[in-house]
C-alpha positions as CSV (number, residue, x, y, z in Angstrom):
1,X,-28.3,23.0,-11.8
2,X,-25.2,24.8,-10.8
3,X,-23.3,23.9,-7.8
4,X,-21.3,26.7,-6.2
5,X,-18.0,26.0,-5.3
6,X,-18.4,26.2,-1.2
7,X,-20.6,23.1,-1.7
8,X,-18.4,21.7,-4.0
9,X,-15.7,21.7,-1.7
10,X,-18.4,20.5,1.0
11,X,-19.2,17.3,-0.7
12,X,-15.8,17.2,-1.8
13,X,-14.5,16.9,2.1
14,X,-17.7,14.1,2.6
15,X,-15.8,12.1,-0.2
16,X,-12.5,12.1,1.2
17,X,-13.4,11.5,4.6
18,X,-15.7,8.0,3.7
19,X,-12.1,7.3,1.5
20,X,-10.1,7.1,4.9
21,X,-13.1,5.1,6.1
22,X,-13.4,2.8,3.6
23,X,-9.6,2.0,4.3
24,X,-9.6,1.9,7.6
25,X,-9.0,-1.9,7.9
26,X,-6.7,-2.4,4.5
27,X,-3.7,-3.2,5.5
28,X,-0.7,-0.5,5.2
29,X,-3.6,2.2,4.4
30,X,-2.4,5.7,4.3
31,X,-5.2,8.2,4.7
32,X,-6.2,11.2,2.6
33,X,-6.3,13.4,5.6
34,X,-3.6,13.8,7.6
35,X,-5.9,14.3,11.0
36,X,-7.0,10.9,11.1
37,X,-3.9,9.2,11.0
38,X,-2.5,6.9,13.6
39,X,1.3,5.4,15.0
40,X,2.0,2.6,12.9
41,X,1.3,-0.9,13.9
42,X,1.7,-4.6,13.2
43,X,-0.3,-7.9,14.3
44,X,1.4,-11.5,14.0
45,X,0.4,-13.6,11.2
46,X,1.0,-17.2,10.4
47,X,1.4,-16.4,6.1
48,X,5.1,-16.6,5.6
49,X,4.8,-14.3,2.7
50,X,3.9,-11.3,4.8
51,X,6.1,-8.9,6.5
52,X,6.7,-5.8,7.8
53,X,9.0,-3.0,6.2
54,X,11.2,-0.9,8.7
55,X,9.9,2.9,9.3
56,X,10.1,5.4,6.9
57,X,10.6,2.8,4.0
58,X,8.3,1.4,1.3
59,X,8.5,-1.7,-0.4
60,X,8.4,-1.1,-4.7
61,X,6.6,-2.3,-7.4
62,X,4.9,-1.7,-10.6
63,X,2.1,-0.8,-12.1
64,X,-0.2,-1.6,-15.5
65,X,1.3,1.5,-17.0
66,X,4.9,0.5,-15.7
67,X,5.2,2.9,-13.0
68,X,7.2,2.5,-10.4
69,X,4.6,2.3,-6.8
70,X,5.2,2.8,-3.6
71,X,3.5,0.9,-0.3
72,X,3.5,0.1,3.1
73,X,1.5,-3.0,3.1
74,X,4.1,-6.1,3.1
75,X,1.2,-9.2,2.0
76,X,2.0,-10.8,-1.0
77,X,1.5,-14.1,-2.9
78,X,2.1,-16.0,-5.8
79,X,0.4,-15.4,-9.4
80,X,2.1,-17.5,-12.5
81,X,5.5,-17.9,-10.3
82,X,5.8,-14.6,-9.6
83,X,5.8,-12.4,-6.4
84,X,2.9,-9.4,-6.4
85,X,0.8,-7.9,-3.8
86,X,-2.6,-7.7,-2.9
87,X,-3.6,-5.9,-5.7
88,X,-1.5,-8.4,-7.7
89,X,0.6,-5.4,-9.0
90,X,4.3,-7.5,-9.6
91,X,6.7,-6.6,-7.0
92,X,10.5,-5.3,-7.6
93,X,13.3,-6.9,-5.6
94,X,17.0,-7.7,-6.9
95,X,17.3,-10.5,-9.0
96,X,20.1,-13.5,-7.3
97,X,21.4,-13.8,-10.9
98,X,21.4,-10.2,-12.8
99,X,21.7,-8.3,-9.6
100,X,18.8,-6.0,-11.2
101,X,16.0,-4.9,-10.3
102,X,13.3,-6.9,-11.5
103,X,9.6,-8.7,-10.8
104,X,10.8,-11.9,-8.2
105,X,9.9,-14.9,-10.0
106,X,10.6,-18.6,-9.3
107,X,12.0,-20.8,-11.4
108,X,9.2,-22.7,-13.7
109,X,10.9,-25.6,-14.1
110,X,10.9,-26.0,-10.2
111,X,7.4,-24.9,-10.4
112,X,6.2,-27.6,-13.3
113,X,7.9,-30.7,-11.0
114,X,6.6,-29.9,-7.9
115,X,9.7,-29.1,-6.6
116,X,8.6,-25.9,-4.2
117,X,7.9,-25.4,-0.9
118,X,8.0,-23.6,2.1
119,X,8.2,-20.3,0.1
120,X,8.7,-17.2,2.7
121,X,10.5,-13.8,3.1
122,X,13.3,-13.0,5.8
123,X,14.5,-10.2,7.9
124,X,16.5,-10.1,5.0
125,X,14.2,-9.8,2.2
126,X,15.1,-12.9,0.6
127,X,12.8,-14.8,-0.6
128,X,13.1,-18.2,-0.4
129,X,11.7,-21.4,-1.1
130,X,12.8,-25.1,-0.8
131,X,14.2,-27.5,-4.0
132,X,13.2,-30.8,-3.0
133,X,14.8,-33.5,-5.4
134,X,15.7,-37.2,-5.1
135,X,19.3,-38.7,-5.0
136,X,19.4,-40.8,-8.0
137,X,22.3,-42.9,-6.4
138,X,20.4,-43.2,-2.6
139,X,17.0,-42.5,-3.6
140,X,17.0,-40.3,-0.6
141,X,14.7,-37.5,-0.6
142,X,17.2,-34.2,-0.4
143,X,15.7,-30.1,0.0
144,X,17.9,-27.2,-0.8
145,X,16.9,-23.1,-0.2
146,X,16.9,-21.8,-3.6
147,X,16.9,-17.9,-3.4
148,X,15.0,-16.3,-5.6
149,X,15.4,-12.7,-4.9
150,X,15.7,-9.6,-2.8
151,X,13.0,-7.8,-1.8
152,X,13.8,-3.4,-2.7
153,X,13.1,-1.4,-0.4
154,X,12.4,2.8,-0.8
155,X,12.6,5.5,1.1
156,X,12.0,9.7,0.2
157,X,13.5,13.0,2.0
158,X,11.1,13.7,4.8
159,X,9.6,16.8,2.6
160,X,8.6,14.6,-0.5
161,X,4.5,14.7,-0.7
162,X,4.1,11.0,-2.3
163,X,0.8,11.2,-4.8
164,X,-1.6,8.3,-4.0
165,X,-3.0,6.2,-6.2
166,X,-5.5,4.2,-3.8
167,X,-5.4,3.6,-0.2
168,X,-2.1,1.7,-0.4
169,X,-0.2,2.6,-3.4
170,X,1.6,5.6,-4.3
171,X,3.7,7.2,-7.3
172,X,6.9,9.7,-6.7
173,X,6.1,13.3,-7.9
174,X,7.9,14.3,-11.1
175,X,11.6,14.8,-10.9
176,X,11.8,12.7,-7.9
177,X,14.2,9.5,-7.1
178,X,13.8,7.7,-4.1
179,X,17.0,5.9,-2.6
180,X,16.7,2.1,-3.2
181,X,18.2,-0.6,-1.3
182,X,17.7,-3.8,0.6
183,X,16.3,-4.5,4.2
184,X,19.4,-4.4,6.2
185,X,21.9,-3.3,4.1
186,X,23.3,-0.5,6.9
187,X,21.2,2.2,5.0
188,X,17.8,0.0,5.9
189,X,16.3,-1.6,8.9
190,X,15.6,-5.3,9.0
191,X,11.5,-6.6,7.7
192,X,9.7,-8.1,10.1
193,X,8.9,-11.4,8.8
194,X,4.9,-12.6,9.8
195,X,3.8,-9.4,10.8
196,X,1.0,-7.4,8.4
197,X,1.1,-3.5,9.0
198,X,-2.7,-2.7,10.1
199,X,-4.3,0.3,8.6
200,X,-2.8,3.9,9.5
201,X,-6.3,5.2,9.7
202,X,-7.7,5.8,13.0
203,X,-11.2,4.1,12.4
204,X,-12.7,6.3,15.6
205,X,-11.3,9.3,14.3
206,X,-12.4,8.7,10.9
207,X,-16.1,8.7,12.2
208,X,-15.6,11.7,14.0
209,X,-14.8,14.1,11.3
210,X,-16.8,12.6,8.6
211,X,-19.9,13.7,10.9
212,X,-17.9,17.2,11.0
213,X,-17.9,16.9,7.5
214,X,-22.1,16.2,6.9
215,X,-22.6,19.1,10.1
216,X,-20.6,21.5,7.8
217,X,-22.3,20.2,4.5
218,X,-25.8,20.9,6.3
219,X,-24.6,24.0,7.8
220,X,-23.8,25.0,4.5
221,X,-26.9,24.1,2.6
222,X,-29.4,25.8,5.3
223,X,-27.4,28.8,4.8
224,X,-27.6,28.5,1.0
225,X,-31.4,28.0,1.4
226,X,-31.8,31.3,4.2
227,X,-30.5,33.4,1.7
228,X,-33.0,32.4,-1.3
229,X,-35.2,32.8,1.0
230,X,-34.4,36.5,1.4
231,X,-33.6,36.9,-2.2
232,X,-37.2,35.9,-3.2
233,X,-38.6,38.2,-0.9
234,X,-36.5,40.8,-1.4
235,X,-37.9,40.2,-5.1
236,X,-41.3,39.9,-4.1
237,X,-41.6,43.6,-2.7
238,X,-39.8,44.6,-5.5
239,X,-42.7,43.5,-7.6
């Protein structure tokens, strides 16, 4: 059965608009249509691996296929000592030792002894985590902050259409560089440590026009079904 390309569209506009929906409580979201968007905003949380990226910035990471991606939503955790997000895509940041930029990863000795803890992310974007070791002369339980990174932060020319890859994630079109740095470097504003970026879709919104979108889709398909109508009977007589 052939579907003509009004309906295609139709049902194309139905699939977009449950997308935004399905996103509308993921964290750093970015929705497909523009017309369901809201101001960004942030609610406290106690995880001291989440944060908050400054306006108009995006944190970087990597994909399967070794792109570099693009998102919004600052929650991350730990997977075999090293730092990725919630889709456990490994996230860039400026290595303490080669000053590249590189996955974050803690150091597995530290790891193997049980010497971590209290692993969290400043204003800064370091990420941090405490060395405890005992004095061998005093027997004395000692901690140190061992720094393992810096979080990179992006950010594009207000023209640059990013391409998404899912609700959270998205690539640089072709021929595109974004400028790099680090959260308050003078070029970038400060993270907001324990605070996770809500979804920038407007749940209420969303609703709203994904109904416009089914009214349209029906709209359409009575009108496609009127006009066999008359085409059969305009057939009919002719016989």
């Amino acid at each position: 059965m052939m579907v003509s390309t009004s309906t295609a569209r139709a049902l194309d506009e139905i699939a977009r608009r449950q997308q935004d929906l399905r996103s509308a409580f993921t964290p750093g979201a970015t929705p497909v249509r523009g017309d369901v968007a809201r101001p960004v905003q942030s609610k406290f949380t106690l995880d001291p691996l989440c944060a908050a990226a400054p306006a108009d910035s995006y944190f970087v990471g990597t994909d399967e296929r070794g792109r570099q991606t693009y998102s919004r939503d600052g929650g991350f955790h730990l997977q075999e000592n090293m730092l990725v997000d919630r889709s456990n895509q490994p996230v860039l940041g400026y290595d303490k030792t080669t000053g590249a930029l590189a996955p974050l990863r803690m150091d597995p000795v530290d790891v193997a002894l049980g010497r971590t803890a209290d692993l969290q992310i400043g204003a800064d974007g370091c990420v941090t985590y405490g060395r405890t070791a005992i004095d061998p002369s005093s027997g004395k339980q000692e901690q140190t902050r061992v720094v393992v990174g810096r979080l990179a932060l992006a950010r594009f020319s207000a023209a640059t259409q990013l391409q998404a890859l899912d609700a959270t994630h998205s690539v640089a079109p072709p021929n595109v560089t974004p400028h790099t740095g680090v959260p308050g470097d003078g070029n970038f504003g400060p993270l907001a440590p324990h605070q996770e970026e809500q979804s920038h879709v407007d749940f209420d919104l969303g609703i709203e026009r994904l109904q416009e979108a089914y009214m349209a889709f029906d709209a359409l398909r009575a009108a496609h079904s009127a006009q066999g109508h008359v085409e059969k009977t305009a057939m009919d007589l002719l016989k």
